[in-house]
C-alpha positions as CSV (number, residue, x, y, z in Angstrom):
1,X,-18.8,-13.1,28.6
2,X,-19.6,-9.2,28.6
3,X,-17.6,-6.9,30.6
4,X,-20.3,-4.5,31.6
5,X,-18.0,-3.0,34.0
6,X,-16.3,-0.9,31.3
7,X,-17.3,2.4,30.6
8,X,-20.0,3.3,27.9
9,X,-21.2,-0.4,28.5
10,X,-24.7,-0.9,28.0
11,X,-27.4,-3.8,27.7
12,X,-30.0,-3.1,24.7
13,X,-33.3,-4.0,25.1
14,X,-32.5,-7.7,24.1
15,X,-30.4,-8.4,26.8
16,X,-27.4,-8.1,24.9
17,X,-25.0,-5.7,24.9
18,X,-26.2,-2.5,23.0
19,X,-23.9,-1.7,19.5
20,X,-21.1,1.1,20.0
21,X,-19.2,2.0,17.4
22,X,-15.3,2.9,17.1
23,X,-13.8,6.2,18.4
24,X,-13.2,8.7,15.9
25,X,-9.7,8.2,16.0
26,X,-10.4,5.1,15.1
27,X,-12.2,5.2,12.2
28,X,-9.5,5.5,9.4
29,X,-7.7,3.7,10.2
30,X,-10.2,0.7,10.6
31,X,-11.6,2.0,6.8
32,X,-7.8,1.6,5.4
33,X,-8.1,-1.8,7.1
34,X,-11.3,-2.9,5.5
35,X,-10.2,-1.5,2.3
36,X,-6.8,-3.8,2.4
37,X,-8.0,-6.8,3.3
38,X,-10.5,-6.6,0.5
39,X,-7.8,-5.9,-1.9
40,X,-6.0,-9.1,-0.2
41,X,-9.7,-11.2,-0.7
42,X,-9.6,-10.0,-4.2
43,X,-6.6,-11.1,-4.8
44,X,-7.3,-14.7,-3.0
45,X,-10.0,-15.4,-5.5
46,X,-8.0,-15.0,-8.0
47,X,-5.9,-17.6,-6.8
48,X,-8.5,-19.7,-5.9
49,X,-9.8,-19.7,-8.9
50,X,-6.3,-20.3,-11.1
51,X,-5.9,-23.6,-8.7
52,X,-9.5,-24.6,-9.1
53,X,-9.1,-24.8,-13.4
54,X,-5.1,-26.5,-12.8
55,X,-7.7,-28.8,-11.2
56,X,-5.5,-28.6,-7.5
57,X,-8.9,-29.4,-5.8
58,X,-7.8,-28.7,-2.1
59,X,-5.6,-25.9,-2.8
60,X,-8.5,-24.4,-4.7
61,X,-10.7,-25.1,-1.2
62,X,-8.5,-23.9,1.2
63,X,-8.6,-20.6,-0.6
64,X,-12.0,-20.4,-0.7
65,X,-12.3,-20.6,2.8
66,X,-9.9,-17.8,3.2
67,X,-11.6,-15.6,0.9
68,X,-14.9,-16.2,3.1
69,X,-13.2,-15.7,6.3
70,X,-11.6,-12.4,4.8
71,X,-14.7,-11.2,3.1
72,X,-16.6,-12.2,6.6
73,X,-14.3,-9.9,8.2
74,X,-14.4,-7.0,5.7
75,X,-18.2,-7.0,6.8
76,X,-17.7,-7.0,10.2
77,X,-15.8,-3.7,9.9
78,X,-18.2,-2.3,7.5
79,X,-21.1,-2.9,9.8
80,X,-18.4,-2.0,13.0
81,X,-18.0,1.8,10.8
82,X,-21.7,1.9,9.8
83,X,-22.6,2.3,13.5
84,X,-20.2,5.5,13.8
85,X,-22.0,7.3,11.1
């Protein structure tokens, strides 16, 4: 459920709550983030794919799904900084 009560809250033309981006103070730190825990997703496939050709099927799985969720979350702070600029 939206809080419209907080301030800068608006509702876009679709009924849903209109995109703000991150206050400037924000912002590098939230780039440093983004750029960390694609290192981290990087680093993920790599073991994902080591477990994968050991043939350690589930291991190999699970980090898949952690590399999606991380990249997923990389772009959400990408699109998150796009709207500042």
């Amino acid at each position: 459920m939206w809080n419209l009560s907080r301030p800068g809250a608006r509702i876009g033309d679709d009924g849903g709550m209109a995109p703000e981006g991150p206050a400037p103070s924000e912002l590098s730190e939230l780039s440093s983030i983004a750029s960390s825990l694609d290192q981290i997703a990087r680093r993920v496939t790599t073991l994902a794919d080591s477990a994968i050709t050991a043939k350690r099927d589930q291991v190999g799985a699970d980090l898949v799904a952690v590399e999606r969720a991380l990249l997923g979350a990389v772009r959400r702070l990408e699109r998150l900084l796009a709207r500042s600029r």
